[in-house]
N, CA, C and O atoms as CSV, one atom per row, in Angstrom:
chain,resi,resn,atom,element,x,y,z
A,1,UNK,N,N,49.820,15.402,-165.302
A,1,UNK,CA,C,50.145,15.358,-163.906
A,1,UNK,C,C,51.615,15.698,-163.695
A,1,UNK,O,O,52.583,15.391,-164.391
A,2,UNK,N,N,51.554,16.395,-162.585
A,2,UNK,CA,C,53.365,16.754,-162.243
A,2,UNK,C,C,53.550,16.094,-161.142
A,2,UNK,O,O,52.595,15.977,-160.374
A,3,UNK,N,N,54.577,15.625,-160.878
A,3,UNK,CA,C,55.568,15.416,-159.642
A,3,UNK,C,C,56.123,16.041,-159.339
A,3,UNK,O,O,56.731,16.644,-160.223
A,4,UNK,N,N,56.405,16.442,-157.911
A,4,UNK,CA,C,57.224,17.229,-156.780
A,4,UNK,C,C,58.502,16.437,-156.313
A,4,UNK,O,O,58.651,15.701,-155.338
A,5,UNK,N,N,59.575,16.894,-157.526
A,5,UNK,CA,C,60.393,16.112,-156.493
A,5,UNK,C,C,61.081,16.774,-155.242
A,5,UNK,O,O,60.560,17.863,-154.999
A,6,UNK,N,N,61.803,16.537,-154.626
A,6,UNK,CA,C,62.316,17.448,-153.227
A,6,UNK,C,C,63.802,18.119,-153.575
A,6,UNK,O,O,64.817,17.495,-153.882
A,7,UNK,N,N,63.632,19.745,-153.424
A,7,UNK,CA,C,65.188,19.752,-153.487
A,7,UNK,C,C,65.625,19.951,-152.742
A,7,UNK,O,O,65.039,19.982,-151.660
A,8,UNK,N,N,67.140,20.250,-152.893
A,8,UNK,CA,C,67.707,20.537,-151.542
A,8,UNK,C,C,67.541,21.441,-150.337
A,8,UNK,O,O,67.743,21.440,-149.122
A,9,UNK,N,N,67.091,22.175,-151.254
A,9,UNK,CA,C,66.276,23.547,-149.834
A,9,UNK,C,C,65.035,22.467,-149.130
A,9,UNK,O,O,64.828,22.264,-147.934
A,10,UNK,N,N,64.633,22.138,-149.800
A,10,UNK,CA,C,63.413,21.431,-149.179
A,10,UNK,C,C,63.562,20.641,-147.657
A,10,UNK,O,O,63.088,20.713,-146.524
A,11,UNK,N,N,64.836,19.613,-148.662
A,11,UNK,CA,C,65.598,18.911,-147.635
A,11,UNK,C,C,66.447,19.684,-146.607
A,11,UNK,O,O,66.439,19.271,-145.448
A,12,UNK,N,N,66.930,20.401,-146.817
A,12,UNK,CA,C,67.224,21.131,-145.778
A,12,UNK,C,C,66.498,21.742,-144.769
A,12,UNK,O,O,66.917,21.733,-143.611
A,13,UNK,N,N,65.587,22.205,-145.041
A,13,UNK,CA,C,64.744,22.447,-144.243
A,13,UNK,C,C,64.017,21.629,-143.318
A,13,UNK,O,O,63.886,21.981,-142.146
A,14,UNK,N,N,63.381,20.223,-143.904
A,14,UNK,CA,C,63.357,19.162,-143.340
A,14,UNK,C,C,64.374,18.768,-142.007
A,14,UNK,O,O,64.066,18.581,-140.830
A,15,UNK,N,N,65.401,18.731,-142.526
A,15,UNK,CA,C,66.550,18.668,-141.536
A,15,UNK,C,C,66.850,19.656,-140.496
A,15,UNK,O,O,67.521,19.497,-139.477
A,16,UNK,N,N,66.209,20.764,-140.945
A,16,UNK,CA,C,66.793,21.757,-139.634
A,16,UNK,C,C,65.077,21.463,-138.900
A,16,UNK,O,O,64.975,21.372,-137.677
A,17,UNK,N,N,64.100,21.366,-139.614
A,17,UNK,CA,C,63.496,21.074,-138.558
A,17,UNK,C,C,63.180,19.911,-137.947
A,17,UNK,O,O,62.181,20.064,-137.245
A,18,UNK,N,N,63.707,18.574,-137.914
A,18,UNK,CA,C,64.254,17.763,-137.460
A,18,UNK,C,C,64.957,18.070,-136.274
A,18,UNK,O,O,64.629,17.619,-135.176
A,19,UNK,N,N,66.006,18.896,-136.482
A,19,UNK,CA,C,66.747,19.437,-135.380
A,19,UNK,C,C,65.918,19.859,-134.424
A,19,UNK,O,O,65.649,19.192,-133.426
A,20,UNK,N,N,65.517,20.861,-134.645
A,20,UNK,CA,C,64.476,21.596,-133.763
A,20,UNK,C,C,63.863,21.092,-132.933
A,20,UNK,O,O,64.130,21.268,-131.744
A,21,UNK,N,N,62.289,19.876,-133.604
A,21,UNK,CA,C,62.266,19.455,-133.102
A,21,UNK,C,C,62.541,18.396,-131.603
A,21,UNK,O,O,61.880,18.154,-130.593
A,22,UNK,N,N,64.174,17.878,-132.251
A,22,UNK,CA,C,64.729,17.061,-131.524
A,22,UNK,C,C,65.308,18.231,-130.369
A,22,UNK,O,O,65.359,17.944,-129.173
A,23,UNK,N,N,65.627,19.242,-130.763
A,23,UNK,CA,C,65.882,20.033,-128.937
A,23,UNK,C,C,64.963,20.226,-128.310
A,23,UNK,O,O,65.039,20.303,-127.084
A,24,UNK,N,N,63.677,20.379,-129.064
A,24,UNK,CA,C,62.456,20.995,-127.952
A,24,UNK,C,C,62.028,19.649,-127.211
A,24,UNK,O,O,61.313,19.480,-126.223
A,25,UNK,N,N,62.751,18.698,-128.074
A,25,UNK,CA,C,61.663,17.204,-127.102
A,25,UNK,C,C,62.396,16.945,-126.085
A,25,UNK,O,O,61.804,16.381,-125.165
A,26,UNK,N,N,64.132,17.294,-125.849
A,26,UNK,CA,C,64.713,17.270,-124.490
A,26,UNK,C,C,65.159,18.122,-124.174
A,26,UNK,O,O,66.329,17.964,-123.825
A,27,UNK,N,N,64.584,19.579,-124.069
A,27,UNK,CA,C,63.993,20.894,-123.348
A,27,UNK,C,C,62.840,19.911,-122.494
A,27,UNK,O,O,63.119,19.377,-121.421
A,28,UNK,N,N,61.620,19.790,-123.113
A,28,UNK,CA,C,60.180,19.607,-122.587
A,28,UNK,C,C,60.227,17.923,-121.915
A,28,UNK,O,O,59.272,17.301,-121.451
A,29,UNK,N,N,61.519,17.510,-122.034
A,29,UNK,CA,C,61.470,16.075,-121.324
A,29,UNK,C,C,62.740,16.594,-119.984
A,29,UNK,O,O,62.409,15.944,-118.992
A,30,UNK,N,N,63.605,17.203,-119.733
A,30,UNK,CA,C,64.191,17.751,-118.468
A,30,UNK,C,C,63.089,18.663,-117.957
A,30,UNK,O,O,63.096,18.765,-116.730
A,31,UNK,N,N,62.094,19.389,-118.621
A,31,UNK,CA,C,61.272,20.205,-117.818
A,31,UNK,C,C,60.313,19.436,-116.920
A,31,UNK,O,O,60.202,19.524,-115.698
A,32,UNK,N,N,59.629,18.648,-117.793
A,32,UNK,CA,C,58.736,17.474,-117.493
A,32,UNK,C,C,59.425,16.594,-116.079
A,32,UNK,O,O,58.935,16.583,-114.950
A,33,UNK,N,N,60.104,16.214,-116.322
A,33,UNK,CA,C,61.000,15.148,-115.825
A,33,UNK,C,C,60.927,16.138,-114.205
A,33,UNK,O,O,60.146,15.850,-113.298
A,34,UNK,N,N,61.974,17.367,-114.149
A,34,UNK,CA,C,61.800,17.983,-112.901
A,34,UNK,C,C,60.818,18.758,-112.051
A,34,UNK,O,O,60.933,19.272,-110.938
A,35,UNK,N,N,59.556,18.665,-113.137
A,35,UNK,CA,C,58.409,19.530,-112.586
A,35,UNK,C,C,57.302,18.208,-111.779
A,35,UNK,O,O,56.574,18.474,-110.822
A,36,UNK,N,N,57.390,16.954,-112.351
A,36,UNK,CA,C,56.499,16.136,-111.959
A,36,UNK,C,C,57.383,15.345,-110.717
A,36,UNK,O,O,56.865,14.495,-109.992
A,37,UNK,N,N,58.882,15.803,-110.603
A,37,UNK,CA,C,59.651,15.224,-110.153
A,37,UNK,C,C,59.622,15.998,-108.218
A,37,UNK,O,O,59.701,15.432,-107.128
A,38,UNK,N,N,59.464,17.564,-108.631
A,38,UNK,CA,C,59.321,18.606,-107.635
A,38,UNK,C,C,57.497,18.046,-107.164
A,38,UNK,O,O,57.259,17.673,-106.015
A,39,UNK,N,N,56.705,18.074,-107.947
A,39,UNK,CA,C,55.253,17.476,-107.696
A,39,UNK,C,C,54.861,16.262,-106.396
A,39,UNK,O,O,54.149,16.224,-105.393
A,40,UNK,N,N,55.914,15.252,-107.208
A,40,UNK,CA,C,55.738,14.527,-106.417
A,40,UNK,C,C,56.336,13.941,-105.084
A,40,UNK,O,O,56.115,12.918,-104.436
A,41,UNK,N,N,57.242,15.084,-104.936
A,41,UNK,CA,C,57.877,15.554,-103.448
A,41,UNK,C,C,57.072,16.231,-102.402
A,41,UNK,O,O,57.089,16.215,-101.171
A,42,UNK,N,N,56.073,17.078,-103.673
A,42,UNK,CA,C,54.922,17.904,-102.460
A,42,UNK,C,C,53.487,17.196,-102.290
A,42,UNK,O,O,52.603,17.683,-101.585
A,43,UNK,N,N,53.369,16.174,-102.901
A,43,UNK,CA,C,52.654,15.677,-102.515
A,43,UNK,C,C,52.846,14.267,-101.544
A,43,UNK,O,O,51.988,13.610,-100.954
A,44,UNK,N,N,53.955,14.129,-101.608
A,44,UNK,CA,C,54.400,12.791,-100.349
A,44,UNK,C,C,54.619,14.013,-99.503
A,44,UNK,O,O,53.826,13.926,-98.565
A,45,UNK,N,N,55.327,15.106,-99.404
A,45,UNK,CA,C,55.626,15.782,-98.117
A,45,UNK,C,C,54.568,16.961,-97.526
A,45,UNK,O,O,54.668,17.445,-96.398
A,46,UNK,N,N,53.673,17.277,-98.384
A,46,UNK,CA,C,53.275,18.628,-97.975
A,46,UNK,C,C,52.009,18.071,-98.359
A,46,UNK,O,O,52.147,18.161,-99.579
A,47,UNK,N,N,50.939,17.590,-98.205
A,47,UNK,CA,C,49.642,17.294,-98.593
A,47,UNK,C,C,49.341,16.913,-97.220
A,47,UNK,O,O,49.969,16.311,-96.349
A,48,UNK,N,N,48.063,17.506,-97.301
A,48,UNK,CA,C,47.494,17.690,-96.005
A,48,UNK,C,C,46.628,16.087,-95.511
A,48,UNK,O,O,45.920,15.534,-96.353
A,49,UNK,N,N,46.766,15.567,-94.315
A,49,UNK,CA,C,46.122,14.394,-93.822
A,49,UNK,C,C,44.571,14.139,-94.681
A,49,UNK,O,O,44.268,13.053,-95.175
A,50,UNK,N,N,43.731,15.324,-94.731
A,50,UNK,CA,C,42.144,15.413,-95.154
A,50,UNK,C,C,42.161,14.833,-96.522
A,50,UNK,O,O,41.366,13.960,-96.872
A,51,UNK,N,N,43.265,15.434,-97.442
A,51,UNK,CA,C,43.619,14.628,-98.507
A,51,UNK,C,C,42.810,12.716,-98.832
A,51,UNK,O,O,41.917,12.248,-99.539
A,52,UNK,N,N,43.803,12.197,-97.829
A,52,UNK,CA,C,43.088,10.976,-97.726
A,52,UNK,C,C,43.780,9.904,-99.121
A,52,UNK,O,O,44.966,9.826,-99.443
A,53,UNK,N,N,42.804,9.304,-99.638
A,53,UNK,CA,C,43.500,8.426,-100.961
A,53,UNK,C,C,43.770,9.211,-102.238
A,53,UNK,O,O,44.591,9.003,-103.132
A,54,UNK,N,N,42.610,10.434,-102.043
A,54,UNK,CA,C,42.871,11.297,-103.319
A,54,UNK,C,C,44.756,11.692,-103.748
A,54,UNK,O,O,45.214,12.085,-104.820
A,55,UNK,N,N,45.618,11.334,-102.187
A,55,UNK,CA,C,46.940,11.740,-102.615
A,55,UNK,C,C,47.733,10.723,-103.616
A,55,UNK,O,O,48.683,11.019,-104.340
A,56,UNK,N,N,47.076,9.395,-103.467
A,56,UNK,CA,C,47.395,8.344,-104.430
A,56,UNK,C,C,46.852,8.257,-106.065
A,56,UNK,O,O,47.373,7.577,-106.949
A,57,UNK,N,N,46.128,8.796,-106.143
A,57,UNK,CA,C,45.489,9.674,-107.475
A,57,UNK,C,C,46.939,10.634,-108.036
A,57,UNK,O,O,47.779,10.509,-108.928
A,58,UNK,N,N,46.684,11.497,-107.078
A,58,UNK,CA,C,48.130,12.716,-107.693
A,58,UNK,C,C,48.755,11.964,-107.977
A,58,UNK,O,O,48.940,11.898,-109.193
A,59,UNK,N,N,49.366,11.086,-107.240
A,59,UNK,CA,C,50.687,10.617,-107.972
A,59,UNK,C,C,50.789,9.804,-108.714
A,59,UNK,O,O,51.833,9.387,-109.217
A,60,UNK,N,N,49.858,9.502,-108.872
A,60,UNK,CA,C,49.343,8.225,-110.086
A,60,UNK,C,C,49.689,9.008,-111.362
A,60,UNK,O,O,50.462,8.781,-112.293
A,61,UNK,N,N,48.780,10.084,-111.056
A,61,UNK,CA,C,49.199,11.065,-113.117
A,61,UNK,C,C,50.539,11.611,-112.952
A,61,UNK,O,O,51.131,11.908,-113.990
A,62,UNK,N,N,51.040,11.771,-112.002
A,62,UNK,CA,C,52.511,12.386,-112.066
A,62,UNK,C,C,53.872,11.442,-112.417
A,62,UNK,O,O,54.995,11.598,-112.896
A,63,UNK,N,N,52.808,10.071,-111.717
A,63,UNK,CA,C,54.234,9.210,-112.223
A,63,UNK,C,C,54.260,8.631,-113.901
A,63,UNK,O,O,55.159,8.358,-114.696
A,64,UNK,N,N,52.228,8.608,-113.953
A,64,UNK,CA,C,52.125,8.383,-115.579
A,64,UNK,C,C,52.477,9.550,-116.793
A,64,UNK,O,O,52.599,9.431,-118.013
A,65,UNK,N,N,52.575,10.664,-115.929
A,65,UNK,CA,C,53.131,11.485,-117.168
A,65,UNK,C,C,54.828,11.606,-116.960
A,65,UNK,O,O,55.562,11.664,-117.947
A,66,UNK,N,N,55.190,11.627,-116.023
A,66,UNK,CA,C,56.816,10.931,-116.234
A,66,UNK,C,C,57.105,9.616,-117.159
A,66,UNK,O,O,58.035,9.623,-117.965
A,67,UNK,N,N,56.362,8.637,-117.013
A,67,UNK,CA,C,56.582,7.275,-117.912
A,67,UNK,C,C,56.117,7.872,-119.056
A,67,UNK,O,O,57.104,7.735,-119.778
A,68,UNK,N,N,55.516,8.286,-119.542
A,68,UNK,CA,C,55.104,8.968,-120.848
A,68,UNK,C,C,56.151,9.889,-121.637
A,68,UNK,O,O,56.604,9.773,-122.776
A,69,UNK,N,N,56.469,11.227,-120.235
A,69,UNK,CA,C,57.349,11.943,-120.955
A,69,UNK,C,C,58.912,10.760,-121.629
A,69,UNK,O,O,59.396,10.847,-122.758
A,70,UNK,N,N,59.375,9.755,-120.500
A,70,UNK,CA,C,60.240,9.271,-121.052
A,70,UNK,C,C,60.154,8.194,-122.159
A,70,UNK,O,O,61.245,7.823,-122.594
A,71,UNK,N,N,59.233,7.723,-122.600
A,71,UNK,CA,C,58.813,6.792,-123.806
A,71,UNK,C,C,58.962,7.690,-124.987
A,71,UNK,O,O,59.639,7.315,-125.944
A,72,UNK,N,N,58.315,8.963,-124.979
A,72,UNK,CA,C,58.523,10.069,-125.785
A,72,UNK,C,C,60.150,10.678,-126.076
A,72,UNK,O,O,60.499,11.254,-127.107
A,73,UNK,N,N,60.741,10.478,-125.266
A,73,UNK,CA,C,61.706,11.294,-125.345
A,73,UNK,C,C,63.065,9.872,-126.218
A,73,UNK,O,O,63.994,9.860,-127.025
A,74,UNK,N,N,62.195,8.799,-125.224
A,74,UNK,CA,C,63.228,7.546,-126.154
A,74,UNK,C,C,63.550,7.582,-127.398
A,74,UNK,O,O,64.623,7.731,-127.982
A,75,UNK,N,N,61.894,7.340,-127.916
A,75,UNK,CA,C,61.279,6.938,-129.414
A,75,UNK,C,C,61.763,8.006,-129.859
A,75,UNK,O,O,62.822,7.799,-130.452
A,76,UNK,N,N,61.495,8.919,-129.838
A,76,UNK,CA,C,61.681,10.490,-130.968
A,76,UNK,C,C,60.422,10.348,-131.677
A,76,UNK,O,O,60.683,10.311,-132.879
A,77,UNK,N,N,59.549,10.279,-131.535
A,77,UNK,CA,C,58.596,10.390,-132.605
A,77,UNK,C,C,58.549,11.443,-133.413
A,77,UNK,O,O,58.346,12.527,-132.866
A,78,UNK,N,N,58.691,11.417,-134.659
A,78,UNK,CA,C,58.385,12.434,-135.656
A,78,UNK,C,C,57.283,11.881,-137.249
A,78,UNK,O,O,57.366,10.875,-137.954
A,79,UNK,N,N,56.551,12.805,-137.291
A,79,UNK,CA,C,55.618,12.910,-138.759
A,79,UNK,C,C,56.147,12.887,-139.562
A,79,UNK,O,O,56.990,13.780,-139.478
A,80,UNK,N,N,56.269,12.131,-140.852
A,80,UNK,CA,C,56.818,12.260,-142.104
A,80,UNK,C,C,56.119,12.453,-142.809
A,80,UNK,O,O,55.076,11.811,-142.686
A,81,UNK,N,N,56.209,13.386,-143.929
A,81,UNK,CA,C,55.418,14.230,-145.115
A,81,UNK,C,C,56.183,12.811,-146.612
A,81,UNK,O,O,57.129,12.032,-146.488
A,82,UNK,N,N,55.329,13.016,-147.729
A,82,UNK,CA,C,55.368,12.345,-148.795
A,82,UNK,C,C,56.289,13.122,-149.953
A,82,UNK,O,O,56.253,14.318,-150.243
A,83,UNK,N,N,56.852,12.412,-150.339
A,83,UNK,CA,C,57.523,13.589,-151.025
A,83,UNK,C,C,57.205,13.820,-152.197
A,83,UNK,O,O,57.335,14.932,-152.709
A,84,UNK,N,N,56.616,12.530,-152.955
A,84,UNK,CA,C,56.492,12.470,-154.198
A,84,UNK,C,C,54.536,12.920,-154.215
A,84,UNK,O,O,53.685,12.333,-153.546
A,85,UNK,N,N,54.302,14.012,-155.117
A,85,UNK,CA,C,52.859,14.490,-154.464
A,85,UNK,C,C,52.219,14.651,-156.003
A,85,UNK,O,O,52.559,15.613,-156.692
A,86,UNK,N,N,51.183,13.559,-156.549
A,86,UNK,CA,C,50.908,14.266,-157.524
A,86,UNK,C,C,50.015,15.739,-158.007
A,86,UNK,O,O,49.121,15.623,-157.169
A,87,UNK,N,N,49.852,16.309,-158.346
A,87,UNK,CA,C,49.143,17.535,-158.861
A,87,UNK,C,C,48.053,17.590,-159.923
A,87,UNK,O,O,48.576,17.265,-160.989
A,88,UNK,N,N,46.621,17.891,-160.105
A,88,UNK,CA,C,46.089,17.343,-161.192
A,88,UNK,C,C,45.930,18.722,-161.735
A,88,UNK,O,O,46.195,19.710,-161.051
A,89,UNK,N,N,45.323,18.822,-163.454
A,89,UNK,CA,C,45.509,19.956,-163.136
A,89,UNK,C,C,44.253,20.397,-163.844
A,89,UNK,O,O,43.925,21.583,-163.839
């Protein structure tokens, strides 16, 4: 059996995509943030009377995917891979 240990390219790589990650999650949490933010301006201002309760629905998922996007954006969630991997052979 072999072991994988990690080298530095490895780790490096790890790390830059770490990075990455971490810009695209507050890219997609200011996008989030102002699109559900613009949403729920048009639906308090511009939704038509016939609407009815269904307008309390809209904003129900708009405000739950705002609380979402920002729990996400808190935590950082990221996947971690194993490093040590045996091989049979």
């Amino acid at each position: 059996m072999k072991e994988i240990i990690p080298t530095t390219e490895r780790i490096s790589n790890m790390t830059m995509w770490l990075e990455v990650t971490r810009i695209f999650d507050f890219i997609t949490f200011v996008m989030s943030t102002f699109i559900n933010g613009v949403l729920l301006n048009l639906i308090k201002t511009a939704s038509p009377k016939h609407f009815g309760n269904y307008v309390y629905l809209m904003m129900s998922f708009s405000v739950n995917s705002l609380i979402f996007a920002s729990i996400h954006a808190f935590l950082q969630p990221v996947s971690q891979g194993i490093y040590k991997t045996k091989l049979t052979e």
